[in-house]
C-alpha positions in Angstrom: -37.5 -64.6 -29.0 -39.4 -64.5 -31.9 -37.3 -66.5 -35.2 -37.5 -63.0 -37.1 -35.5 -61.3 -34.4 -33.2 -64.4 -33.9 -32.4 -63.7 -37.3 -31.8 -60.4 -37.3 -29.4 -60.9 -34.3 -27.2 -64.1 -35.5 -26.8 -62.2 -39.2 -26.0 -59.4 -37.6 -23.3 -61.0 -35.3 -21.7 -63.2 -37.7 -21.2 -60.1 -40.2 -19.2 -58.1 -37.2 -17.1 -61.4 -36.5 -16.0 -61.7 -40.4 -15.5 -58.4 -40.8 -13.5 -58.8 -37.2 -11.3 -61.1 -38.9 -10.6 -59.2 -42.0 -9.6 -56.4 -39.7 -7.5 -58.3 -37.7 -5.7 -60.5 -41.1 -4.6 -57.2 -42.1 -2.2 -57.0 -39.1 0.1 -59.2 -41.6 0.0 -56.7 -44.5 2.3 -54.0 -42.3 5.4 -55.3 -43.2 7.9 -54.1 -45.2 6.2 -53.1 -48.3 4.0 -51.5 -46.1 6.9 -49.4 -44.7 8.1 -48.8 -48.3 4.4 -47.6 -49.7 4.4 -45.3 -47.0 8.0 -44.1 -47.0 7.7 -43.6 -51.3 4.6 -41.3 -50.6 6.0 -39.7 -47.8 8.9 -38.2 -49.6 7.4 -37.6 -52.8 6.6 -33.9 -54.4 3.5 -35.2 -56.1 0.1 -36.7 -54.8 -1.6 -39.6 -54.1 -4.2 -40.7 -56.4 -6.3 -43.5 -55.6 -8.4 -45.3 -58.1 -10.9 -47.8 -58.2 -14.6 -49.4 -59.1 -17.8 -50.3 -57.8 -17.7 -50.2 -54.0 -13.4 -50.2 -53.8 -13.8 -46.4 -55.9 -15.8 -45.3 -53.0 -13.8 -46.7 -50.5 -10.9 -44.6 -52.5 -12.5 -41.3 -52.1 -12.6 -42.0 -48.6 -9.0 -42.6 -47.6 -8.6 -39.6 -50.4 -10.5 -37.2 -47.7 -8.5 -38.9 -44.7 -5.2 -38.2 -46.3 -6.2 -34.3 -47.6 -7.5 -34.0 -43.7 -4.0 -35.4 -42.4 -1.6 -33.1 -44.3 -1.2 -35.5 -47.4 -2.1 -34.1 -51.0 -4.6 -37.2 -52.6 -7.5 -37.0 -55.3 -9.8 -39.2 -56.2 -9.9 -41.1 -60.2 -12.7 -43.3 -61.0 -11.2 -46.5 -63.0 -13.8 -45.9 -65.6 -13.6 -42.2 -66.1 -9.9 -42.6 -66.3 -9.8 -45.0 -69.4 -12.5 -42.0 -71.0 -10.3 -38.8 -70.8 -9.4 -38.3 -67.1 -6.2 -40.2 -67.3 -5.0 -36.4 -67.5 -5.2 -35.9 -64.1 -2.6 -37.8 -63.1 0.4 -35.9 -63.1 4.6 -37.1 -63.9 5.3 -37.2 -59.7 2.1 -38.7 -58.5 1.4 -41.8 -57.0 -1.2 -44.2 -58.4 -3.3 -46.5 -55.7 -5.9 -49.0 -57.4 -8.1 -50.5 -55.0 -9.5 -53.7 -56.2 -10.8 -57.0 -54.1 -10.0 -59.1 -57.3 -7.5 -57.2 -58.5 -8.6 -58.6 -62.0 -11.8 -56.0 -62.8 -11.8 -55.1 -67.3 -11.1 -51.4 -65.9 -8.0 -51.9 -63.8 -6.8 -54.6 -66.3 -6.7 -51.8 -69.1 -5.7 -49.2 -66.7 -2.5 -50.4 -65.4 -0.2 -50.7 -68.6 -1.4 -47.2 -69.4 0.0 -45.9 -65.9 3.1 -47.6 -66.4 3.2 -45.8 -69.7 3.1 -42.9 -68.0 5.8 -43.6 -65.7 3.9 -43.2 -62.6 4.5 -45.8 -59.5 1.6 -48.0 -59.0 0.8 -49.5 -56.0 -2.0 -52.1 -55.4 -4.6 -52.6 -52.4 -6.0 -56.0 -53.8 -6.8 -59.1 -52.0 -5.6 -61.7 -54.1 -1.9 -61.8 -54.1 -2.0 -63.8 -57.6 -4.3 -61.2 -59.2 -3.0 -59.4 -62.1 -3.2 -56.2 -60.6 -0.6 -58.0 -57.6 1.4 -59.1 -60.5 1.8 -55.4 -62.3 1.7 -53.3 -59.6 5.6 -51.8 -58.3 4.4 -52.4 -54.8 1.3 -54.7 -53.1 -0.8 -53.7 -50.0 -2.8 -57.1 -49.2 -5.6 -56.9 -47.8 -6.7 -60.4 -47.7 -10.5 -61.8 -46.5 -11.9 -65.3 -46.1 -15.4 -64.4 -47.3 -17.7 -62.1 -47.6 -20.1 -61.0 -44.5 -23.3 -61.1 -46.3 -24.6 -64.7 -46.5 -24.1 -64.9 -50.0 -20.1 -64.5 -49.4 -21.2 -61.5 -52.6 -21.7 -58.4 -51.7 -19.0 -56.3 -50.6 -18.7 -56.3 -46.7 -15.6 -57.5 -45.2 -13.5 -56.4 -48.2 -14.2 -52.8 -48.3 -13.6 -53.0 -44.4 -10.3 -54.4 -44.7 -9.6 -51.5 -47.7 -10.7 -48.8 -45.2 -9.3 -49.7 -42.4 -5.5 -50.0 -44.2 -6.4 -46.9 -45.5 -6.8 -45.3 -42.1 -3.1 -47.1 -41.7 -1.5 -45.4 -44.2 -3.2 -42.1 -43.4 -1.7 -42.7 -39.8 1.8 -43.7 -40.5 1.9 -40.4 -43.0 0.8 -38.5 -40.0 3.0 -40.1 -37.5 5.7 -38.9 -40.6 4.9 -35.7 -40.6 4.9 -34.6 -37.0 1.3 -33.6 -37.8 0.1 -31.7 -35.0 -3.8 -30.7 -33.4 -2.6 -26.9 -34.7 -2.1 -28.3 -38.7 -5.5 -30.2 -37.9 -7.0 -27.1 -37.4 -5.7 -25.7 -40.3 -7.2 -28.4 -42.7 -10.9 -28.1 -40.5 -11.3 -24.7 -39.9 -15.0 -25.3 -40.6 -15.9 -28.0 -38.6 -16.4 -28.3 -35.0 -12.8 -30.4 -34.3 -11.2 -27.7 -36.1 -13.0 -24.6 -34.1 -12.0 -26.7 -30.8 -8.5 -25.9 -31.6 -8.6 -22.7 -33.1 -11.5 -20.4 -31.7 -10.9 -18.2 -28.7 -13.3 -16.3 -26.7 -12.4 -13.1 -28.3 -14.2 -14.2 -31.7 -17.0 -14.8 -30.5 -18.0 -12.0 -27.6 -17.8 -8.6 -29.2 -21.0 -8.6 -30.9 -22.3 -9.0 -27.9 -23.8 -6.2 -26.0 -21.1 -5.3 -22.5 -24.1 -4.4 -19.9 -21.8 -3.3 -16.7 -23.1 -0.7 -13.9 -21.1 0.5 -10.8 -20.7 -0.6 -7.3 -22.7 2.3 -6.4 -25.5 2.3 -9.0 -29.2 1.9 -7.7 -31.7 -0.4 -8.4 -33.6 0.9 -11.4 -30.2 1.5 -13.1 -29.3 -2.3 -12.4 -32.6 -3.2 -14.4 -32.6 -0.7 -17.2 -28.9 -1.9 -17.7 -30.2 -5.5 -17.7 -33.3 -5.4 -20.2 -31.9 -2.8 -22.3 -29.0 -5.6 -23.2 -31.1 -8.5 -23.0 -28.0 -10.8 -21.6 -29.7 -11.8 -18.1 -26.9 -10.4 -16.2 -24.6 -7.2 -16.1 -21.2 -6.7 -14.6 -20.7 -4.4 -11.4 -17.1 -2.7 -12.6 -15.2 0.1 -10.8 -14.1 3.2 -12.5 -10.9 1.4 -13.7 -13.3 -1.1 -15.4 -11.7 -3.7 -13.1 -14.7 -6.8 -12.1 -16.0 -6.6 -8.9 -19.0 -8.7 -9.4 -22.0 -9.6 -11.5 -25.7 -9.2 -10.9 -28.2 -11.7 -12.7 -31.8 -12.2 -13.0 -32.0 -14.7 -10.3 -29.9 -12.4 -8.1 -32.7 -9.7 -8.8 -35.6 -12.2 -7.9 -33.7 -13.3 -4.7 -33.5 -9.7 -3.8 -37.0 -8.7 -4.8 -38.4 -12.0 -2.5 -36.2 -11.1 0.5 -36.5 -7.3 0.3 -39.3 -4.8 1.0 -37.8 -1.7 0.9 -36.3 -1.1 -2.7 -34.8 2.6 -1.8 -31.2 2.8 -1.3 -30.3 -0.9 -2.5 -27.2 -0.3 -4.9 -25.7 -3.1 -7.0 -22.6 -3.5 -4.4 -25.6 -5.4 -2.5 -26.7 -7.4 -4.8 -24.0 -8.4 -7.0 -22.2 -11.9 -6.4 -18.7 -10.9 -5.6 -15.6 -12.6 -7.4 -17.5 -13.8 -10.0 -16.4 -16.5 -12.9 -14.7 -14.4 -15.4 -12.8 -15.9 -18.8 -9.8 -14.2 -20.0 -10.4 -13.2 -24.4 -7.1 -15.1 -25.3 -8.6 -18.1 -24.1 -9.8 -21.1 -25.7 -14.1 -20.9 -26.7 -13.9 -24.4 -25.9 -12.6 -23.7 -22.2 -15.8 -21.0 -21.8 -17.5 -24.1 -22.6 -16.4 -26.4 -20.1 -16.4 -23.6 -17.4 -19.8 -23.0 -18.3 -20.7 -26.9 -18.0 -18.9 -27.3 -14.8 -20.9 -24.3 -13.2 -24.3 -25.3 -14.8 -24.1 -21.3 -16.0 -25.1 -20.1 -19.2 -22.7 -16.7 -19.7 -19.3 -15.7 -18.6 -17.5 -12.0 -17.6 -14.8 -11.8 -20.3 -11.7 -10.0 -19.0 -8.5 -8.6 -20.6 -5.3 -10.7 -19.2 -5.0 -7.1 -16.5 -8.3 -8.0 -15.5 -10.3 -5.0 -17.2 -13.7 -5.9 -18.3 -14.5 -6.7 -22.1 -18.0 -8.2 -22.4 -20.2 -11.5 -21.8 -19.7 -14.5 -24.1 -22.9 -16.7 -23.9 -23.9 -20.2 -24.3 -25.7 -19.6 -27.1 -22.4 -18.4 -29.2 -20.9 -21.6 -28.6 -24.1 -23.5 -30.1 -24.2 -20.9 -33.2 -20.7 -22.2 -33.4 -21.3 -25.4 -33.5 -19.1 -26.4 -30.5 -22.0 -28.1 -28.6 
């Protein structure tokens, strides 16, 4: 190994081991206060706000989106802005969370007595427990780190992982609170592809679709009209109750046209795959998905829950979805 690569790989190693341990020195900080932060916010009417600078302030509007995403009410105050004019945002019942590794930065010194002005509940995320934001703060979140990961022990590395990560803690706890279930996540996500796994059914997605169906007893050039005409590769065969009897696709049609010479008289009863894979409307998209994986297909019969025929949903509507 070349010493450029050798490097590479023992920098690279070392930073994942101190960060590691920060991770793992924040197992002391859920104790009691811990409990307390989490109760406090937990049964308040207001919101948490969570402030900071420099690399802590984008930590901040991190854990803010985790919390919105998680059923609890957060936004985001930049330290600096905040001693400018934005100190307005912050509202009688909120909850003020200053993120600071030194817990001693000109912004959050100047800050703090102004929140306490206020009357609102500040509690720290700061590393040093001697720091003066430890000191003023009505409740302390350590999150305490031996050094740095960079090899300059200066940049922050394994600080702002220990501030995310306790982050994602209190996020959790709040959850765990709140009875939050995969149906609220969905609420909170309705545009992203979590979100449509738990809320889309097949019946939003397959009526635009054309419904190509024929009968048992319909002949061959009807078969094909009904096929190209509707562009789905396939068409249901259907009885006059609009029950499913079967399906005919393209391959069917080529296995017929190789094996057959004599075209007259072939109706789709004799073609068609009987018993065929169908999907009920009610159901999950994201079922139609896995059914379509397991069978290596790329379309699905959609029924009503009596079994009458509805339509085709198609791979390509779970794509456009973004479910895939």
């Amino acid at each position: 190994m070349n010493t450029s690569a050798s490097l590479i790989k023992e920098t690279a190693l070392k930073t994942i081991n101190i960060e590691n341990q920060a991770i793992n020195g924040l197992k002391n900080s859920i104790n009691d206060s811990f409990v307390a932060v989490i109760e406090l916010i937990f049964r308040s009417e207001g919101r948490v706000v969570l402030t900071g600078i420099g690399k802590s302030a984008l930590v901040a509007q991190k854990i803010v989106a985790t919390l919105n995403s998680t059923g609890t009410p957060s936004i985001f105050l930049h330290a600096a802005d905040a001693i400018h004019g934005d100190l307005g945002m912050v509202q009688p019942n909120d909850h003020v969370v200053c993120l600071s590794k030194s817990g001693e930065t000109p912004e959050i010194r100047v800050l703090l007595p102004l929140l306490k002005n206020l009357g609102n509940i500040v509690i720290g995320m700061v590393s040093r427990s001697d720091s003066f934001l430890a000191k003023k703060a009505d409740y302390v979140m350590l999150t305490p780190i031996e050094q740095e990961a960079d090899p300059n022990n200066l940049a922050p590395t394994a600080s702002t992982t220990a501030q995310m990560v306790l982050g994602d803690a209190m996020a959790t706890a709040l959850l765990a609170l709140r009875g939050f279930t995969p149906k609220d996540f969905a609420q909170f996500h309705p545009g992203g592809a979590l979100g449509k796994q738990l809320y889309l059914r097949v019946k939003d997605l397959f009526p635009q679709n054309e419904k190509p169906s024929v009968l048992p007893d319909s002949n061959l050039r009807s078969i094909i009209v009904e096929m190209t005409s509707k562009r789905l590769g396939a068409t249901a065969v259907i009885d006059q109750d609009k029950k499913v009897r079967g399906i005919i696709t393209d391959g069917d049609l080529r296995r017929m046209l190789e094996s057959e010479t004599n075209l007259e008289g072939i109706l789709a009863s004799a073609i068609m795959s009987a018993d065929p894979i169908v999907i009920h409307d009610n159901e999950m998209a994201v079922k139609a998905l896995q059914i379509m994986r397991k069978n290596s297909i790329t379309q699905l019969i959609v029924t009503s829950s009596n079994g009458v025929f509805q339509g085709f949903i198609h791979l390509h509507d779970l794509i456009r979805e973004g479910l895939i």
